[in-house]
C-alpha positions in Angstrom: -8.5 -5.8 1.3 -6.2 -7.0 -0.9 -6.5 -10.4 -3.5 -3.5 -10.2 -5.6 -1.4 -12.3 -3.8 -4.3 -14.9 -3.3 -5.8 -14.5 0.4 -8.7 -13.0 0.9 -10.1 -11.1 3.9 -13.2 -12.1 6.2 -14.7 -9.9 8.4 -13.7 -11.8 11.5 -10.2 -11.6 10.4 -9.9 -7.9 9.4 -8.1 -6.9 12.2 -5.7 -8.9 11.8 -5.4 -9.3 8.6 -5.1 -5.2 8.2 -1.0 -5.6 8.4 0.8 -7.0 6.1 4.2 -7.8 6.4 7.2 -6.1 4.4 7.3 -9.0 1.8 3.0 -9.0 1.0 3.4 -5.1 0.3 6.0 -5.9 -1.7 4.5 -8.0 -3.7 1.1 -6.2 -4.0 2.5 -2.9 -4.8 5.0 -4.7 -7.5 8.0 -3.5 -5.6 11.1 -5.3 -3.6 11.4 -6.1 -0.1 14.9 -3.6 -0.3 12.3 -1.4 -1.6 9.4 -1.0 1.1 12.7 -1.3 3.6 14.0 1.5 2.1 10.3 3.3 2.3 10.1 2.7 5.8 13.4 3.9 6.7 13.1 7.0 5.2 9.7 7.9 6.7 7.2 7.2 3.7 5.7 4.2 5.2 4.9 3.7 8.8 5.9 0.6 9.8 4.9 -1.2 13.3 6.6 -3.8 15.4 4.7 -6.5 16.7 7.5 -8.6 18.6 11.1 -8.1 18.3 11.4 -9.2 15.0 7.8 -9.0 13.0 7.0 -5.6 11.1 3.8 -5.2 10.2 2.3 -2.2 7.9 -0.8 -1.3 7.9 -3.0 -1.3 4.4 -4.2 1.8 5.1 -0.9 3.2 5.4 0.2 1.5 1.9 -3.1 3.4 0.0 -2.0 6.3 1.4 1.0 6.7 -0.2 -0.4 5.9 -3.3 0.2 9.0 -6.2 -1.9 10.1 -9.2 0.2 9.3 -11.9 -1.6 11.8 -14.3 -4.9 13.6 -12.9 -7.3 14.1 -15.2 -9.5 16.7 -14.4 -13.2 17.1 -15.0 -12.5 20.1 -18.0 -9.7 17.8 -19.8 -12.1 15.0 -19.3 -15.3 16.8 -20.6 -12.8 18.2 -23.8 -11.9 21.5 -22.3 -8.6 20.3 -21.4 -5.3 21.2 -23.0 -5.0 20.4 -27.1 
């Protein structure tokens, strides 16, 4: 579970601690609130209600999005790669 914002996770408390809310992803995945809105609306982040006013997102939904910035593969790694 995520540290970078200071808390950490017991077992006890997974379950809840599993969402986050729209400002923590913000700030763990170095992006705006406006931003992980904007994600949400559009459908690249699920987002859940859990009253009429507190959206949660669950951690495993925020890896999920996650992209390789540049894959490496095994023959580029091993030197068989493009030179």
């Amino acid at each position: 579970m995520p540290t970078a914002t200071g808390f950490s996770v017991s077992k006890t408390d997974t379950d809840v601690r599993q969402h986050l809310s729209i400002k923590e992803v913000a700030d763990l995945t170095g992006s705006s609130y406006d931003t992980v809105r904007r994600w949400i609306s559009r459908g690249q982040l699920r987002a859940y209600y859990f009253s009429k006013r507190m959206i949660r997102i669950d951690w495993n939904d925020v890896l999920a999005m996650r992209e390789e910035v540049n894959p490496a593969t095994f023959d580029y790694v091993n030197g068989g790669g493009a030179k």
